[in-house]
C-alpha positions as protocol buffer text, in pm:
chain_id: "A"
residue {
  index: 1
  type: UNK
  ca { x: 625 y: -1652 z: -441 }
}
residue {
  index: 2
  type: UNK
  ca { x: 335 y: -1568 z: -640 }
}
residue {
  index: 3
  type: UNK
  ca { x: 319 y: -1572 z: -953 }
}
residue {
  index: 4
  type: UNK
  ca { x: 476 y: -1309 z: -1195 }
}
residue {
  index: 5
  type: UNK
  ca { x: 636 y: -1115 z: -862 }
}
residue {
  index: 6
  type: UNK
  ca { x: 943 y: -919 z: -895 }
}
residue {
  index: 7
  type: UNK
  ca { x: 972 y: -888 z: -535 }
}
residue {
  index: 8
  type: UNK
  ca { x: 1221 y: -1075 z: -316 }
}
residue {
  index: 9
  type: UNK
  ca { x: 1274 y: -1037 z: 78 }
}
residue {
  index: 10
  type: UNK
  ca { x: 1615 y: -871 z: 124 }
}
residue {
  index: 11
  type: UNK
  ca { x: 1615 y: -756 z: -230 }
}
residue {
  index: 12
  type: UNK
  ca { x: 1546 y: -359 z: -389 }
}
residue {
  index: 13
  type: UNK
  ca { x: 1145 y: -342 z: -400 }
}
residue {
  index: 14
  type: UNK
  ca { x: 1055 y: -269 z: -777 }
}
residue {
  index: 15
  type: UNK
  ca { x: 1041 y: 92 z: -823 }
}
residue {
  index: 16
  type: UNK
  ca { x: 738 y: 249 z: -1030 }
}
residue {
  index: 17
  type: UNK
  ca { x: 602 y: 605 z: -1080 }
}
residue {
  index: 18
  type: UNK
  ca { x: 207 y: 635 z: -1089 }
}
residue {
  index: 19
  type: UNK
  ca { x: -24 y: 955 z: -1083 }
}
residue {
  index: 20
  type: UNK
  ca { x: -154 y: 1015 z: -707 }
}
residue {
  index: 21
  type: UNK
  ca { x: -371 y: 1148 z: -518 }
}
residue {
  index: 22
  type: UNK
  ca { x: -154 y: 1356 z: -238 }
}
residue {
  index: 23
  type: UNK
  ca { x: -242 y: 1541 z: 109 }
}
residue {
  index: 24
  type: UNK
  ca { x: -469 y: 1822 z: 23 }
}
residue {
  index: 25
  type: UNK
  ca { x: -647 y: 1661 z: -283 }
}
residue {
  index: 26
  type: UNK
  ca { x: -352 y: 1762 z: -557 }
}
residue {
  index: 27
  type: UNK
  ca { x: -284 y: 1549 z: -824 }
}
residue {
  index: 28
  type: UNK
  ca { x: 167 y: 1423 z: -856 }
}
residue {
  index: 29
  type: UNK
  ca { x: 341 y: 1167 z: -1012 }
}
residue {
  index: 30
  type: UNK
  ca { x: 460 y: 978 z: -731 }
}
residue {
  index: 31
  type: UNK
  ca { x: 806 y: 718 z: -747 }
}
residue {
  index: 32
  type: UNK
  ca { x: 847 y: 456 z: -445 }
}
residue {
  index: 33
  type: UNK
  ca { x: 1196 y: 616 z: -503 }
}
residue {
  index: 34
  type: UNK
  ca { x: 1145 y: 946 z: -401 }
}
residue {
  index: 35
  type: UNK
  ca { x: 1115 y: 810 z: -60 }
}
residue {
  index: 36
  type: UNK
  ca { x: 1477 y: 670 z: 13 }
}
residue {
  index: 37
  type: UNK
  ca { x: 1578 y: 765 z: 364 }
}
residue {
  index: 38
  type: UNK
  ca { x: 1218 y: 680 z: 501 }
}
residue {
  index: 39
  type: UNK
  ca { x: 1066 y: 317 z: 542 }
}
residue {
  index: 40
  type: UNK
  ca { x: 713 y: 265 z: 287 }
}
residue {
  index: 41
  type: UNK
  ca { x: 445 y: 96 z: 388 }
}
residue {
  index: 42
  type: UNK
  ca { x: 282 y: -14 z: 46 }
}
residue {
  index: 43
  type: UNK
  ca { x: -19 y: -112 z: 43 }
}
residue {
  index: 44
  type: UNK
  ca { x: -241 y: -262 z: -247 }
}
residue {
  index: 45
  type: UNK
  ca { x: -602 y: -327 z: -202 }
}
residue {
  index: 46
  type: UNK
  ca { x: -887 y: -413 z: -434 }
}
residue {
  index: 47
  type: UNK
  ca { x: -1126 y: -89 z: -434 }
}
residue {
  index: 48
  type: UNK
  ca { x: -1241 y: 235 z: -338 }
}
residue {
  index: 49
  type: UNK
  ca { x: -1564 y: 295 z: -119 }
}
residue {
  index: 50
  type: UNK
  ca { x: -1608 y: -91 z: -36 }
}
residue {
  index: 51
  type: UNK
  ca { x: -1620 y: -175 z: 321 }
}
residue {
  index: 52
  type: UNK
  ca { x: -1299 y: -343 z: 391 }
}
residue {
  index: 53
  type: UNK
  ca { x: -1071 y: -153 z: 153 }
}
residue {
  index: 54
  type: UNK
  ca { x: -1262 y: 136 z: 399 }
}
residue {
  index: 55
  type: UNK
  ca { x: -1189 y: 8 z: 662 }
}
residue {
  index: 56
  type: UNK
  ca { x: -821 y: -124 z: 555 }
}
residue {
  index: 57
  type: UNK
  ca { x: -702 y: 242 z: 450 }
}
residue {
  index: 58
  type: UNK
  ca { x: -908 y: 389 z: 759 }
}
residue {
  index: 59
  type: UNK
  ca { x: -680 y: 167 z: 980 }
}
residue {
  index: 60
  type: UNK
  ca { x: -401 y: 353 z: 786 }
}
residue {
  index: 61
  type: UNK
  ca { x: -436 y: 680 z: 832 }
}
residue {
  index: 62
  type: UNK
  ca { x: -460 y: 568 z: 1224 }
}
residue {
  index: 63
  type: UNK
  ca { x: -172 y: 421 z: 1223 }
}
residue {
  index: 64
  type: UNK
  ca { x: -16 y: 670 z: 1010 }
}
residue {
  index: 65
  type: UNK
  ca { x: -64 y: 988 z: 1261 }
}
residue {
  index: 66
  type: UNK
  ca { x: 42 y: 703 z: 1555 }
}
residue {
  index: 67
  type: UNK
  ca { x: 393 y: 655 z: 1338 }
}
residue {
  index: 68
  type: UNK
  ca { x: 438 y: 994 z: 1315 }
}
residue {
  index: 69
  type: UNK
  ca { x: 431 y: 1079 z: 1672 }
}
residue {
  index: 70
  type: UNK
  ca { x: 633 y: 800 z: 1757 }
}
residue {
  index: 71
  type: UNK
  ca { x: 893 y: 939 z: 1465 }
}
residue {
  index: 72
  type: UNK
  ca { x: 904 y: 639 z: 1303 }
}
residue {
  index: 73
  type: UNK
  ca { x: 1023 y: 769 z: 981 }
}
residue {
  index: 74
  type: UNK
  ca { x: 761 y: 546 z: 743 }
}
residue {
  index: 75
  type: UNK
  ca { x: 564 y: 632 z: 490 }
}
residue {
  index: 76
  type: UNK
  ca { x: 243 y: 494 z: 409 }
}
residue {
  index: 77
  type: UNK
  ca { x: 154 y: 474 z: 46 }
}
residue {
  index: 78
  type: UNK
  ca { x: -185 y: 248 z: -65 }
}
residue {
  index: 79
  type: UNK
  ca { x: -228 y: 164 z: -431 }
}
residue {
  index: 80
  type: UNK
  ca { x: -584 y: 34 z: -651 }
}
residue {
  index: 81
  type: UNK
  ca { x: -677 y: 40 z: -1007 }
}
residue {
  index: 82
  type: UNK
  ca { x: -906 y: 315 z: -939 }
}
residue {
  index: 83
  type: UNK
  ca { x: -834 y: 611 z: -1114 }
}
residue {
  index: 84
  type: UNK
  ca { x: -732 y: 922 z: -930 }
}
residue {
  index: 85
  type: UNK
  ca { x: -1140 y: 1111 z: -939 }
}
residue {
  index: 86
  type: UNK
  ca { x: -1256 y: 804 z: -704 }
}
residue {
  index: 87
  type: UNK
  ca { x: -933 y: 830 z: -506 }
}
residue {
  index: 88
  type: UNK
  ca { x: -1003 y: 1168 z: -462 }
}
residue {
  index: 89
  type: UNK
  ca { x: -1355 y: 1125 z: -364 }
}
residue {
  index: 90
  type: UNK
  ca { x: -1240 y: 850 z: -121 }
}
residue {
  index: 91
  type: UNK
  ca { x: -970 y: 1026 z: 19 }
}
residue {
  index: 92
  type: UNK
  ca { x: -1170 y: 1353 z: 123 }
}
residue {
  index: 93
  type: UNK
  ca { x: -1478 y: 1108 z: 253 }
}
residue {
  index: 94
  type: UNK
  ca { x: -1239 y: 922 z: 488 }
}
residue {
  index: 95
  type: UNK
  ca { x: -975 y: 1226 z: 540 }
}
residue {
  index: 96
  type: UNK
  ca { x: -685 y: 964 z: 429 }
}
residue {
  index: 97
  type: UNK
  ca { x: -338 y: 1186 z: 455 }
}
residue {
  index: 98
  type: UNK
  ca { x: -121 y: 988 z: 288 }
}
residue {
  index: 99
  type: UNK
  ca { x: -70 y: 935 z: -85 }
}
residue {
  index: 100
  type: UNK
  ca { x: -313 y: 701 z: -339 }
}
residue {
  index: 101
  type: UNK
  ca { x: -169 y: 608 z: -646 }
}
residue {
  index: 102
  type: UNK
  ca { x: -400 y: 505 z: -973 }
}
residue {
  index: 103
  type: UNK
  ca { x: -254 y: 227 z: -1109 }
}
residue {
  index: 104
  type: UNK
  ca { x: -545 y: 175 z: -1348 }
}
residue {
  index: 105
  type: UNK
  ca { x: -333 y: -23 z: -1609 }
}
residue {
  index: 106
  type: UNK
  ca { x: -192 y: -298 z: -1305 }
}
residue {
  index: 107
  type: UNK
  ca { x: 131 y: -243 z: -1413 }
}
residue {
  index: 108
  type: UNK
  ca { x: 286 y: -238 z: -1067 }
}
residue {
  index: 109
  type: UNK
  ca { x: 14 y: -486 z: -918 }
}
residue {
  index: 110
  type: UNK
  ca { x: 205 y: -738 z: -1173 }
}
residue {
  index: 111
  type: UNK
  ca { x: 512 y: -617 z: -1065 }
}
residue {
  index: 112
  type: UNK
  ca { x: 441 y: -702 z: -712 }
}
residue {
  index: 113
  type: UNK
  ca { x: 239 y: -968 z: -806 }
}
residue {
  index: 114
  type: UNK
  ca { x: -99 y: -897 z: -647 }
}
residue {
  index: 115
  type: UNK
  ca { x: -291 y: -876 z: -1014 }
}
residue {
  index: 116
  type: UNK
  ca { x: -468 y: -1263 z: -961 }
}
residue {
  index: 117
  type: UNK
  ca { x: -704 y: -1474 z: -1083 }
}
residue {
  index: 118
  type: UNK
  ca { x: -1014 y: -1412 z: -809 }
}
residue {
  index: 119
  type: UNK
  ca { x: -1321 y: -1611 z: -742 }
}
residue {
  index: 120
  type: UNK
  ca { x: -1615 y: -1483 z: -638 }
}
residue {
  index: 121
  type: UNK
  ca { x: -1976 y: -1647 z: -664 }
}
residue {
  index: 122
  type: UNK
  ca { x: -1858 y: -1891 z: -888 }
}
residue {
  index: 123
  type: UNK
  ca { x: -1727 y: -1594 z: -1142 }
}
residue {
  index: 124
  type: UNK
  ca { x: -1345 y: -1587 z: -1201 }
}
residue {
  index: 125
  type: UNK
  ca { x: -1178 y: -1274 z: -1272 }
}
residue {
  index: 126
  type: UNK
  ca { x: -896 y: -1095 z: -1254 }
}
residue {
  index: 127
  type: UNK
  ca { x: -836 y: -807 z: -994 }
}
residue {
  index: 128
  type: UNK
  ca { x: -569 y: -713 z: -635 }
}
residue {
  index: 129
  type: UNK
  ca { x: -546 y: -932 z: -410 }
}
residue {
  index: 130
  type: UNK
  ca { x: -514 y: -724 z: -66 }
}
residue {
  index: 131
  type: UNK
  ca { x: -115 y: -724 z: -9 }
}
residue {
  index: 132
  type: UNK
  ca { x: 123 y: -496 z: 202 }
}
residue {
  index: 133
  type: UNK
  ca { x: 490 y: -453 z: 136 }
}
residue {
  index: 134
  type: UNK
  ca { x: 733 y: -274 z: 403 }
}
residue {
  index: 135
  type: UNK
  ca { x: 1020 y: -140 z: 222 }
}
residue {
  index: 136
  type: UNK
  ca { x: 1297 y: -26 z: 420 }
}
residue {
  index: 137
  type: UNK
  ca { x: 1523 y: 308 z: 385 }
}
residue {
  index: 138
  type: UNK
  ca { x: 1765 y: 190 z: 146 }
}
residue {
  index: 139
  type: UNK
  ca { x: 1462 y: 59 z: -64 }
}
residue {
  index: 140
  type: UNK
  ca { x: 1487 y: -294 z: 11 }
}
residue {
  index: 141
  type: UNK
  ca { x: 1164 y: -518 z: 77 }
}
residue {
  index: 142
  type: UNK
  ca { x: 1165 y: -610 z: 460 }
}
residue {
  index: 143
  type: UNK
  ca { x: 869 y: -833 z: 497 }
}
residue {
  index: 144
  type: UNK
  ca { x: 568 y: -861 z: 305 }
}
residue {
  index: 145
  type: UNK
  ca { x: 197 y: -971 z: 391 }
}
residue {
  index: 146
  type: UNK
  ca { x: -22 y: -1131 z: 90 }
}
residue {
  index: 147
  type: UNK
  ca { x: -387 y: -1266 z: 72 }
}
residue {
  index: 148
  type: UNK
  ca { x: -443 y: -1057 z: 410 }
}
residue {
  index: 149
  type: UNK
  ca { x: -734 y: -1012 z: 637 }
}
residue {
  index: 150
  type: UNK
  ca { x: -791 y: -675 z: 741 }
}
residue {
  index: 151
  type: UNK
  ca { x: -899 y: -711 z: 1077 }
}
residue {
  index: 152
  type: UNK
  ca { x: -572 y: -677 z: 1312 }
}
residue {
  index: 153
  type: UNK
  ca { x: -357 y: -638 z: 946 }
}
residue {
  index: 154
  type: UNK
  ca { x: -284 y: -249 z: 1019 }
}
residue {
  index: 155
  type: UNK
  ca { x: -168 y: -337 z: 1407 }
}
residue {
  index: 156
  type: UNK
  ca { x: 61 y: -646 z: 1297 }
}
residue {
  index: 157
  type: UNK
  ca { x: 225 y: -394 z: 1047 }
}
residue {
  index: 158
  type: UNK
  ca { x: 277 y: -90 z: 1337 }
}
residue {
  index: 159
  type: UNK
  ca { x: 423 y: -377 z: 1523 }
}
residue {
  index: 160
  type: UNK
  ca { x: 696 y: -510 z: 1304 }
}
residue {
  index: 161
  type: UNK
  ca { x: 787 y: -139 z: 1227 }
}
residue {
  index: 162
  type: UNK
  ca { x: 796 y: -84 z: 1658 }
}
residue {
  index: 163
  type: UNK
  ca { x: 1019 y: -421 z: 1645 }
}
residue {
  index: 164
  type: UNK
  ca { x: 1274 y: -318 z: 1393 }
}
residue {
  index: 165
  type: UNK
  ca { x: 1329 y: 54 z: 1555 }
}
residue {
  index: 166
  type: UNK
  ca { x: 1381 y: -138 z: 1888 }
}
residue {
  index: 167
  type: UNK
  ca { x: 1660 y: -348 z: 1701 }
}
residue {
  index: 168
  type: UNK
  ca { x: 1826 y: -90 z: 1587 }
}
């Protein structure tokens, strides 16, 4: 488990409430919570505008409108320590239509435990490392994916969800 994580598979997912950016550019607090009787995929990633974290919450909102019309019943909620004028720049540039919470103070990265010592050129620092979390109806954490590649991330993640509504 990394270190400082409060989460546990089989165990209630850490609940928070963060400013967000919601569908059609308004500003709510949003609680992981609120969302009780729907699965939440929560994803953290490292920054606005870059081209992975682009192409990351692109792959999202993909999979997001795919969900839907399959009536999967899942949320999709991504989280950075941007605050919520670049989310809201980044969500009208990329059309994203699901929630972005600002967790500018990593509060909730620590709770999750994605707020790590990085590398990069030699430099060490601290920021997200790129983590997903699915979070089941009753709010307990299902599976989680940390220190992920995005390429083929988005499509393991519709999978697992396709896999536990064909269990059921």
């Amino acid at each position: 488990m990394p270190p400082e994580s409060q989460t546990q598979i089989g165990r209630t997912a850490p609940d928070f409430e963060l400013p967000a950016i919601v569908e059609g550019g308004d500003e709510a607090m949003v609680r992981l919570s609120q969302y009780r009787g729907s699965k939440v995929v929560l994803f953290f990633y490292p920054k606005d505008m870059t081209p992975a974290c682009t192409q990351e919450s692109c792959d999202f909102r993909d999979a997001g409108a795919l969900l839907s019309a399959e009536d999967s019943n899942t949320v999709i909620l991504g989280i950075s320590t941007n605050d919520l004028k670049s989310h809201r720049k980044f969500a009208d540039k990329y059309n994203l239509g699901y929630p972005l919470l600002a967790d500018v103070e990593h509060k909730v990265c620590e709770q999750y435990g994605v707020w790590q010592e990085k590398k990069l050129y030699g430099r060490a620092y601290m920021g997200i490392v790129r983590s997903t979390f699915l979070i089941d109806e009753n709010g307990k954490l299902l599976k989680e994916w940390r220190s992920l590649k995005v390429k083929g991330h988005v499509d393991e993640v519709v999978e697992t969800i396709r896999a536990l509504r064909g269990s059921k």
